[in-house]
C-alpha positions in Angstrom: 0.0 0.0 0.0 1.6 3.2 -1.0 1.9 5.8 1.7 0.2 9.1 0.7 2.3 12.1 -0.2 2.6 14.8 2.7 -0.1 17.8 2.6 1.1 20.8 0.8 2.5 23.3 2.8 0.7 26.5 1.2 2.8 29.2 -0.4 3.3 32.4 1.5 1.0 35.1 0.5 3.4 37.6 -1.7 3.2 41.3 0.1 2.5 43.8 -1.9 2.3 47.6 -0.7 -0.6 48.8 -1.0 0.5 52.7 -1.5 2.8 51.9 -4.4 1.2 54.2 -7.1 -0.3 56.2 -4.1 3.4 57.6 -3.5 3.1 59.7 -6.7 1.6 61.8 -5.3 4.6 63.3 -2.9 6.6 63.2 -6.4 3.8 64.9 -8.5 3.0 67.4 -5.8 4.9 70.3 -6.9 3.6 70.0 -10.3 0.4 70.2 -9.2 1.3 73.5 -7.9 3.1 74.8 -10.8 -0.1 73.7 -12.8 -2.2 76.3 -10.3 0.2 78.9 -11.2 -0.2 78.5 -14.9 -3.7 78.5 -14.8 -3.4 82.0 -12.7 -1.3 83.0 -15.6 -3.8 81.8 -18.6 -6.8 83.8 -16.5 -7.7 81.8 -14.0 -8.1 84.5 -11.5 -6.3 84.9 -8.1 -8.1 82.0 -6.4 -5.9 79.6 -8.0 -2.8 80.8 -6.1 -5.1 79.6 -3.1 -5.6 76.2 -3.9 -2.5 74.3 -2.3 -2.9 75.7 0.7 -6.6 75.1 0.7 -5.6 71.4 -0.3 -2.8 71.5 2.7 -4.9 73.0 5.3 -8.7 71.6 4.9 -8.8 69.1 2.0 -5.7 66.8 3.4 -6.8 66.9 7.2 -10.3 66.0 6.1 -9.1 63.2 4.3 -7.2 61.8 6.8 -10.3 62.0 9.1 -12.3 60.1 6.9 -9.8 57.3 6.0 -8.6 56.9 9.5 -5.4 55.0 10.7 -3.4 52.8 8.7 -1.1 50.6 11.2 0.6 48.3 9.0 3.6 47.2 8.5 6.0 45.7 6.2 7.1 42.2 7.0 10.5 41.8 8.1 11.5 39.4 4.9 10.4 41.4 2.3 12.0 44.8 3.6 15.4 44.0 2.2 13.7 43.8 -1.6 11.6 46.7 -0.9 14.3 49.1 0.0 16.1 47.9 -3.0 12.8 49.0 -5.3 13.9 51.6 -7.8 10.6 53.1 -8.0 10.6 54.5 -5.0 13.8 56.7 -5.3 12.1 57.8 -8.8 9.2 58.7 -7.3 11.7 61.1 -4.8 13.9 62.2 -7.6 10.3 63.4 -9.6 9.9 65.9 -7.0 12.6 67.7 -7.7 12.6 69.1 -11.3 8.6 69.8 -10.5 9.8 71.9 -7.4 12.5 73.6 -9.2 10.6 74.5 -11.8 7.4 76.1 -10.0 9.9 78.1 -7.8 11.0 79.8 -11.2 7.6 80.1 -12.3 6.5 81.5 -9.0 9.3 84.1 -9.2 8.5 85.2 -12.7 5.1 85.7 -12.0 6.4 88.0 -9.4 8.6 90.1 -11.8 5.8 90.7 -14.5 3.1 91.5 -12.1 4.5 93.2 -8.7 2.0 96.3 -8.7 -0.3 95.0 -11.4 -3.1 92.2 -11.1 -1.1 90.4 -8.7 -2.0 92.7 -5.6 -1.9 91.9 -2.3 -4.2 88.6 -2.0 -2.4 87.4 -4.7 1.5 87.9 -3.4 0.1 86.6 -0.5 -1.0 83.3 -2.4 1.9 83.0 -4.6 3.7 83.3 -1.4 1.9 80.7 0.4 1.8 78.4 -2.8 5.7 78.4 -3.3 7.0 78.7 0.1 4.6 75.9 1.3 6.4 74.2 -1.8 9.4 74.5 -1.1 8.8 73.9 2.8 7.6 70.9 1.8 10.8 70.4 0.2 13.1 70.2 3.4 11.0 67.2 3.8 12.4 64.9 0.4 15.9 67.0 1.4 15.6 65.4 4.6 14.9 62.1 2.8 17.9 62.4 0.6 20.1 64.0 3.3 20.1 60.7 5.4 20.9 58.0 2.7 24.8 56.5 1.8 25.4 57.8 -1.3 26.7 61.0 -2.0 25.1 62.0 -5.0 21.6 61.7 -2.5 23.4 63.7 -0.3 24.6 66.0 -2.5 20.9 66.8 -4.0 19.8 67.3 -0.5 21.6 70.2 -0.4 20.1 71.0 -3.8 16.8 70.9 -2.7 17.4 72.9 0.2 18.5 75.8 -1.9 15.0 77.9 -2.9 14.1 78.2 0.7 17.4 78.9 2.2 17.8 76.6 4.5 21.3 74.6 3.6 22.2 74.5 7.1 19.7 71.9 8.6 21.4 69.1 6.2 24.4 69.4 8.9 22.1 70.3 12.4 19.4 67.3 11.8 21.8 65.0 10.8 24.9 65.2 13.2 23.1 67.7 15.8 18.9 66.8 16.2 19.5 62.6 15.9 22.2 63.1 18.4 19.9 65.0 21.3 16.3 64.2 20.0 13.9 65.0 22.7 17.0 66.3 25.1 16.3 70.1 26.4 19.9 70.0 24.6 18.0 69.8 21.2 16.7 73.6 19.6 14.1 71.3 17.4 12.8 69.1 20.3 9.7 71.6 21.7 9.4 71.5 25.9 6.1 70.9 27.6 4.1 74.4 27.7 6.3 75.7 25.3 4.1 77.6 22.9 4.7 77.7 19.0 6.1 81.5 18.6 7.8 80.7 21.9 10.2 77.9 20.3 10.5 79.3 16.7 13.0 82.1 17.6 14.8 79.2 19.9 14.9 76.6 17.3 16.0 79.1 14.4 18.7 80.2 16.4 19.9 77.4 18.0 19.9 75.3 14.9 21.6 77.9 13.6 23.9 78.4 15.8 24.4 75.0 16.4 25.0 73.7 12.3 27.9 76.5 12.2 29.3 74.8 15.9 29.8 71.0 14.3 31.1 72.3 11.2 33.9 74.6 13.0 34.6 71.2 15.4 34.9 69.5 12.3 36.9 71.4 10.3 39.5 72.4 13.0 39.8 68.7 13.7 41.2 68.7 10.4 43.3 71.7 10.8 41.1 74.1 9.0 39.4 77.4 10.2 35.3 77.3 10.3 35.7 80.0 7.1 37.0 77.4 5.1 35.2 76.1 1.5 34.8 72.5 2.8 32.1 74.0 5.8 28.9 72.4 4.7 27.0 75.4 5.8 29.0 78.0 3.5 28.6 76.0 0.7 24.5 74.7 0.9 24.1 78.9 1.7 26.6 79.4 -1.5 23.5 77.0 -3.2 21.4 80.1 -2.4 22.8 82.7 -3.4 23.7 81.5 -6.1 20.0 80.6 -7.0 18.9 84.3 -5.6 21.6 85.8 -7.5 20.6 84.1 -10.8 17.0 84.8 -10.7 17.8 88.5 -9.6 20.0 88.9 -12.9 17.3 87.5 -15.0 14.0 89.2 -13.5 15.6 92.4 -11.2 15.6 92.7 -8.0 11.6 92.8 -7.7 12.1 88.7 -6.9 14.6 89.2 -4.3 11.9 90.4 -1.3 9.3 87.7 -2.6 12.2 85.2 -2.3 13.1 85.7 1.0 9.4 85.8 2.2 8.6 82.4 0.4 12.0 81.3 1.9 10.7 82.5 5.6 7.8 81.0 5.0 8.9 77.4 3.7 11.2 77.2 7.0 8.2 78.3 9.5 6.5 74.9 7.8 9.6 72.7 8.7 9.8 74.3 12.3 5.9 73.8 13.0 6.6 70.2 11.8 9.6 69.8 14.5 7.6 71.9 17.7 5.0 68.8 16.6 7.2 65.8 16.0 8.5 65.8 20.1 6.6 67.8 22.0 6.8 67.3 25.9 8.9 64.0 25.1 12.0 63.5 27.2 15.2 61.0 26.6 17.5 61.5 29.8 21.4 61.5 29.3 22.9 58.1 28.2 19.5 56.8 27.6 19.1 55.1 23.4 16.5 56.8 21.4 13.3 54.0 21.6 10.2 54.6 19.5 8.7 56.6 22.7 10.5 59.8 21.9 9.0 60.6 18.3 5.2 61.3 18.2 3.4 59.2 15.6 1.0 59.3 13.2 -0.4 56.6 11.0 -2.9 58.9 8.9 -2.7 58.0 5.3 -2.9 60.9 3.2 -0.6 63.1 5.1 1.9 59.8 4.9 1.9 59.8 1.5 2.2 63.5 0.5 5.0 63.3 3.3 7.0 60.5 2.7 6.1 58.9 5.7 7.4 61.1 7.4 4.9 60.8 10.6 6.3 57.3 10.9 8.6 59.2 12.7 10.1 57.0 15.8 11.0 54.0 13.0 13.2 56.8 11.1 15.0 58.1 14.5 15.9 54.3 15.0 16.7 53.5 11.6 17.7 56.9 10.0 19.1 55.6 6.7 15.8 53.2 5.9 14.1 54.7 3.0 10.2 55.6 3.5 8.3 53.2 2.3 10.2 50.7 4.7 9.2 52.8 7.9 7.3 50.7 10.2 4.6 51.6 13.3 5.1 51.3 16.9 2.2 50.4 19.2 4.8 51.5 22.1 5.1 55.3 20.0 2.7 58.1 21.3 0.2 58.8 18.9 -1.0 62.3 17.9 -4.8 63.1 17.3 -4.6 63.8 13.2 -1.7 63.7 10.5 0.2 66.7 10.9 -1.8 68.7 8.0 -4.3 68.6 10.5 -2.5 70.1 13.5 -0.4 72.7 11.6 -3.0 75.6 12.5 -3.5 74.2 15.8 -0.1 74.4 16.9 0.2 77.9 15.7 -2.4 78.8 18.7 -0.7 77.7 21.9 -4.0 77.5 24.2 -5.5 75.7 21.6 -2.4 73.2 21.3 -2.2 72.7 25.1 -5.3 72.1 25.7 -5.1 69.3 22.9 -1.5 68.0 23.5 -0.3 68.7 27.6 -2.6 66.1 28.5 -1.8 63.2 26.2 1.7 64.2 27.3 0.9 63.3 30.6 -1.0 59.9 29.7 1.9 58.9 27.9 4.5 59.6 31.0 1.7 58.3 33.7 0.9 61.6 34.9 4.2 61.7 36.3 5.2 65.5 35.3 8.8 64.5 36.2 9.3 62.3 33.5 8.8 65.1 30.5 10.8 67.7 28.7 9.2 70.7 30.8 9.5 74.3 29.6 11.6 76.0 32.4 10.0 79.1 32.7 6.4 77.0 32.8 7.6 74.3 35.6 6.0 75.7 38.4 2.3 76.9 36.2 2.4 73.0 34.9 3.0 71.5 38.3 0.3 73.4 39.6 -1.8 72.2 36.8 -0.8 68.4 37.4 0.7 68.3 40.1 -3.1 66.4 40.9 -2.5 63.9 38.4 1.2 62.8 39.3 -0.1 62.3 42.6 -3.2 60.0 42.5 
């Protein structure tokens, strides 16, 4: 009697992600931009310069809202093959051109109509339209910035260029990763620490501290701090030349639009960061773990951000590319993606109120235990001191 053959074992199910043609939508994003300023230009009318921040502020948030969480992950086996995907650096690399591109268009809209039809709800949206560009920007700079090869590295810088911020390739890198959510770190935000509060610190000390690892640096190599090789003088020398080029082509009309686009871009990036840590505290010696990043698993704002929300997975693993970044159930997680909270955090009652309190679940009410704003310490105490005690 012949023995029967051994069940099949069934085949793995093949893992395919789901947000693969989704991600064109980060690449395409600052063409649909420049598209919004060429219909301005062919007649449109001035409301067309509103639309991306329409689409950044209410349509996105909204979106998320309706579609909810999305909490999974990649397995394990297949992240290998799906770092290795050439489609998603394409999709990266797309953004790029598009972005360049709109900034010139944005600027030679500028220079044919700075007292005409343009008037002030219009610079106001072309303003908002590039500089919310080109905010958005830093973000696939950040991308780029934290990848092996040079050539990514060296179009980080690139990208950086329209909104002038060449510097934070050096600070987040070697200074942010290093002290995330210290009181050490200018771009981790401190528990009552309103918006308008921590912009001038972060600005500053980001600033102050880019220029401070570049001179350590460079004199460990024998070299003065104003030497060529400082990363900061040459991503700045990206800029001017930029500025320089466009002010030779259209006049100097462009230069004040540029800067204010440029300010504006940056105020993005820093909303972004006062959101990404807020409250959170890592103690000396301690290993950044997935509870020091605030997280967000809200699709749309994922994919327009290069999953960038998935934000405690990139602090552990900063080289994995985005569509490898993975959820924590240990992470705290914010209330909305963070298209949804940029407005909110601008208005400090309205962010504490939202915020201070899923702070303090996170930490067990124990006030102790987060990054406290020191000029606050005693107000929050008062306020929690009720908490930390039951």
């Amino acid at each position: 009697m012949r023995a029967s053959p051994p069940p099949a074992i069934p085949a793995a199910p093949v893992w395919r992600d789901a947000k693969r043609h989704a991600w064109l939508l980060s690449g395409l994003f600052p063409g649909l931009a420049w598209l919004q300023l060429w219909c301005y230009q062919t007649g449109g009318g001035v409301v067309w310069l509103w639309v991306l921040p329409g689409v950044t502020y209410t349509v996105i948030p909204l979106l998320d809202a309706w579609l909810g969480e999305d909490r999974g992950n990649p397995p394990d086996a297949v992240v290998p093959a799906l770092e290795a995907d050439r489609w998603y650096l394409g999709v990266l690399l797309l953004f790029v051109p598009l972005q360049f591109g709109m900034t010139l268009q944005g600027a030679w809209i500028m220079a044919r109509e700075p007292a005409g039809p343009l008037g002030m709800l219009g610079f106001i949206g072309l303003v908002l339209t590039v500089g919310g560009m080109n905010g958005i920007a830093i973000n696939t700079a950040h991308e780029l910035g934290h990848k092996h090869a040079a050539w990514e590295r060296w179009l980080a810088r690139v990208v950086l260029a329209p909104v002038a911020y060449g510097h934070f390739f050096v600070e987040h890198n070697r200074g942010h990763h290093r002290r995330v959510a210290t009181p050490q770190d200018p771009a981790s935000a401190r528990l009552g620490e309103g918006f308008w509060v921590f912009l001038p610190r972060t600005l500053l000390g980001s600033l102050r501290s880019a220029w401070a690892l570049e001179a350590d640096r460079l004199g460990h190599q024998g070299l003065p701090a104003w030497h060529w090789r400082n990363e900061c003088l040459r991503a700045w020398a990206m800029t001017v030349a930029l500025y320089g080029g466009l002010v030779a082509w259209l006049g100097w009309v462009v230069l004040p639009f540029l800067l204010v686009q440029a300010a504006y871009g940056a105020s993005l990036l820093e909303v972004v960061n006062y959101i990404e840590h807020y409250g959170l505290l890592r103690r000396p010696g301690e290993r950044c773990t997935p509870e020091h990043s605030w997280n967000s698993n809200h699709p749309v704002s994922n994919v327009f951000l290069y999953h960038l929300q998935r934000h405690s997975d990139h602090h552990a693993h900063p080289a994995r590319r985005y569509q490898a970044l993975r959820h924590f159930d240990s992470a705290p997680q914010l209330p909305a993606g963070y298209a949804g909270l940029l407005l909110v955090a601008c208005v400090p009652p309205l962010w504490f109120r939202l915020m201070d309190r899923r702070v303090l679940a996170h930490y067990g009410g124990d006030l102790s235990r987060a990054n406290l704003q020191p000029s606050r310490r005693a107000a929050l105490q008062r306020r929690w001191g009720s908490i930390q005690n039951r």
